[in-house]
N, C-alpha and C positions, 0 to 999 in steps of 0.2 A: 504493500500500500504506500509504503514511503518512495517509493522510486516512481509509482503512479503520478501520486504528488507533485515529484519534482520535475517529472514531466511538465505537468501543467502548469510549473511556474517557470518553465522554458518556453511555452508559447509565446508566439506574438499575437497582441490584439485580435488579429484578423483572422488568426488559425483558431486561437480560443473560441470565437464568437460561430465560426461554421462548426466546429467540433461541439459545444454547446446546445447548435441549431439540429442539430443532428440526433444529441441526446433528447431535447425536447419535441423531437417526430417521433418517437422512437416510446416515447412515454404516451402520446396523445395515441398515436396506436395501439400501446398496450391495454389504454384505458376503453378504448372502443372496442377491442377484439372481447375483456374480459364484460364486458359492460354488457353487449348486445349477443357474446355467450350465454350471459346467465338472464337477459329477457327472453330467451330461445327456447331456453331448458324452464321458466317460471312463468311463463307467456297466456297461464290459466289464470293467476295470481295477480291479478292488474291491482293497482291501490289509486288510480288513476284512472281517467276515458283516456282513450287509443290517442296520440299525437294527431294532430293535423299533419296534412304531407308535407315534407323537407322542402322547405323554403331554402333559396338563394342566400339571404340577409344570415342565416343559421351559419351557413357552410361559411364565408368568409368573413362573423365575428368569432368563429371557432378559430378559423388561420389566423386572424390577426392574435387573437389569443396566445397560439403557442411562439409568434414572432415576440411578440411583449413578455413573453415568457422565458424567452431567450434572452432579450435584455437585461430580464429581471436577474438570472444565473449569470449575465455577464458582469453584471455591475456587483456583485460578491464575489467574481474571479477576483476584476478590479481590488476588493475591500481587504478581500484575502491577501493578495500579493502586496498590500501597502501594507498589511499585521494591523488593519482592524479588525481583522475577523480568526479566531486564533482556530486553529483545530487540530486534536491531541488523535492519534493511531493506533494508541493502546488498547490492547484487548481486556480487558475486567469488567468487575462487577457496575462499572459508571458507565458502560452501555446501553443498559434498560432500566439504571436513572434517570438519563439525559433524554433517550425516548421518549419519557414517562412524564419527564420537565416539560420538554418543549411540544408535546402532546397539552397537556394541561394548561399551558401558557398560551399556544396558541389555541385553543377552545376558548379562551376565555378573551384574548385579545379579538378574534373574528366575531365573537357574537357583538362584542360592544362595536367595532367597526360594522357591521349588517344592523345592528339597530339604529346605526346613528345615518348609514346608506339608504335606510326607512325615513327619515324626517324629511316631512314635507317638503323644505326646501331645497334636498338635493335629489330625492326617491324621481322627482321626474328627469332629470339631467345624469343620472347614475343608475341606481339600481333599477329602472322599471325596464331595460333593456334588455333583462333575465327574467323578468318575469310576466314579457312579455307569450313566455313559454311556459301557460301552467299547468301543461298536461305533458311534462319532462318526458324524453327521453337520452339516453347515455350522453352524445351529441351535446347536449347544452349544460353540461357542467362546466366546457369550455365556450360557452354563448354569454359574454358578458362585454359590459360598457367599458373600453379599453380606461377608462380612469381606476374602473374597482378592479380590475387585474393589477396594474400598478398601485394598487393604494394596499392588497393583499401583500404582494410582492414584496411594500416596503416594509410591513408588519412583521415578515419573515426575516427579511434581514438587520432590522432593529433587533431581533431577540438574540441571533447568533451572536451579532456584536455585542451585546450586552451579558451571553450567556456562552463560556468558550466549549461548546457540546464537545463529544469523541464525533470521531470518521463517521464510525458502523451506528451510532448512539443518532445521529443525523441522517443517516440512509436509511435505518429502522422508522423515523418516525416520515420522511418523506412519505415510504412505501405504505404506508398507514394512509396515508395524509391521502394518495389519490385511489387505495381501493375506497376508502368512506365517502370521496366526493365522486365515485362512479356508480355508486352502492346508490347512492341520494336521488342518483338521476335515471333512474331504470324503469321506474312507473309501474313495478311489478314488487314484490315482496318476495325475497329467496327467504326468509328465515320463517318456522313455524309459529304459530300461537302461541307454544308452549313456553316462546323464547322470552315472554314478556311475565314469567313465572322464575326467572331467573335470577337472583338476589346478584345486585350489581351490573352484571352483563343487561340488565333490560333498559340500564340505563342510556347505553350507548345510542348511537346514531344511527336509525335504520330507513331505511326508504321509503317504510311508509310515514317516519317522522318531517321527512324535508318532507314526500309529497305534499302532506300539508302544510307545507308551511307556503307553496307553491298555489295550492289552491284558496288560502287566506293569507294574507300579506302579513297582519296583525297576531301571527303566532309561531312558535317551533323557531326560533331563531341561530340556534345553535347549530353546529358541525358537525362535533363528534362526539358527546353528549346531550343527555337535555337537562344534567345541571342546570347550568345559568337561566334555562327557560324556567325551572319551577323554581329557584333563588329567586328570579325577579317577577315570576308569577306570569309568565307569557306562553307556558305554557296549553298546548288543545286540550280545552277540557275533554274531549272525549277519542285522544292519541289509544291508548289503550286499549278501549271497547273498538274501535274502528280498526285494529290494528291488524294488517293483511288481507286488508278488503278496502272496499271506493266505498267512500264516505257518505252518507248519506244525504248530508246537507253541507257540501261543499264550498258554497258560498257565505255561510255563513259567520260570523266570529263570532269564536268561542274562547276565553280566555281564565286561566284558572286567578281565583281573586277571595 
């Protein structure tokens, strides 16, 4: 891993940035292959109505998406090769602490960024551009307003700088980080009922958790939990009982209080 490294602190700009652009295709396809596998294999399980057909507008704010997303890993090359950004290669037990930090950290910094993406005064200029899609599929987890890609972007690299994670401790929780946002965007439910009987794990983020939050603006605000949503009480009152099936009243807000 260290000579990996030191590879990449032998690029030039411009090799970095295509080697990068390359990584983040590479990810965007991982996410659609696993995304729209497992609507194939759960495709009876909708928590969702069917997408309308693939719009144009879809396809090329997903590409700009993974371009800004390539910036976004360029500009922590950058941070990194200046030592604002420190990263330790040690194998130990501060691998699935650091995970488990910047899992936690960023759950909590993304929901306050999407609540505040919600106020009126920026929801039409920002986020309503994802949610002009609220019958999700895989596809528009990378469908967003190129400001909220950059405004996530920054969130991430504010924490690394602030927080000097491990290598593997950072690629653990990446890898987290885009099956939960592929998971979010499926419009089908792969986990069973039984999952929401589960002490801890039912807290996690599941698909039919975003779905609604896709289908009411005003709830489920969280990533990769629904912490923050029942701490600040935003959570669907009726996530639970609807859980792996289409809602019955979709439209409506529901808010725990």
């Amino acid at each position: 891993m260290n000579a990996l490294l030191e590879f990449a602190r032998s690029l030039s700009p411009a090799q970095a940035a295509l080697l990068l652009l390359g990584e983040n295709i590479l990810l965007f396809l991982l996410s659609l292959l696993l995304g729209y596998g497992l609507l194939f294999l759960f495709r009876e399980r909708r928590v969702t109505e069917r997408p309308d057909p693939l719009q144009w507008q879809e396809v090329t704010l997903a590409g700009t998406c993974v371009l800004l997303n390539t910036l976004v890993t360029l500009a922590g090359w950058f941070l990194w090769r200046a030592g604002l950004i420190r990263i330790s290669t040690a194998i130990s037990w501060r691998i699935a602490l650091d995970a488990l930090v910047l899992f936690v950290a960023m759950d909590l910094a993304m929901y306050l960024f999407h609540r505040v993406a919600h106020h009126r005064l920026l929801y039409p200029w920002v986020h309503s551009t994802h949610h002009r899609y609220d019958k999700p599929r895989p596809l528009n987890l990378f469908v967003l307003n190129p400001f909220e890609v950059l405004g996530f972007g920054a969130l991430w690299l504010a924490l690394i700088m602030v927080y000097p994670a491990t290598w593997y401790g950072m690629l653990l929780y990446l890898a987290l980080n885009l099956i939960f946002g592929t998971v979010g965007h499926l419009g089908v439910e792969p986990l069973p009922r039984q999952f929401m009987r589960l002490p801890l794990l039912k807290h996690l983020g599941t698909s039919t958790f975003h779905a609604r939050h896709h289908q009411d603006r005003d709830v489920n605000f969280g990533f990769y939990t629904d912490f923050w949503d029942r701490f600040f009480k935003t959570l669907h009152r009726r996530y639970v009982q609807t859980f792996g099936r289409l809602d019955p009243q979709p439209s409506a807000p529901q808010k725990v209080g």
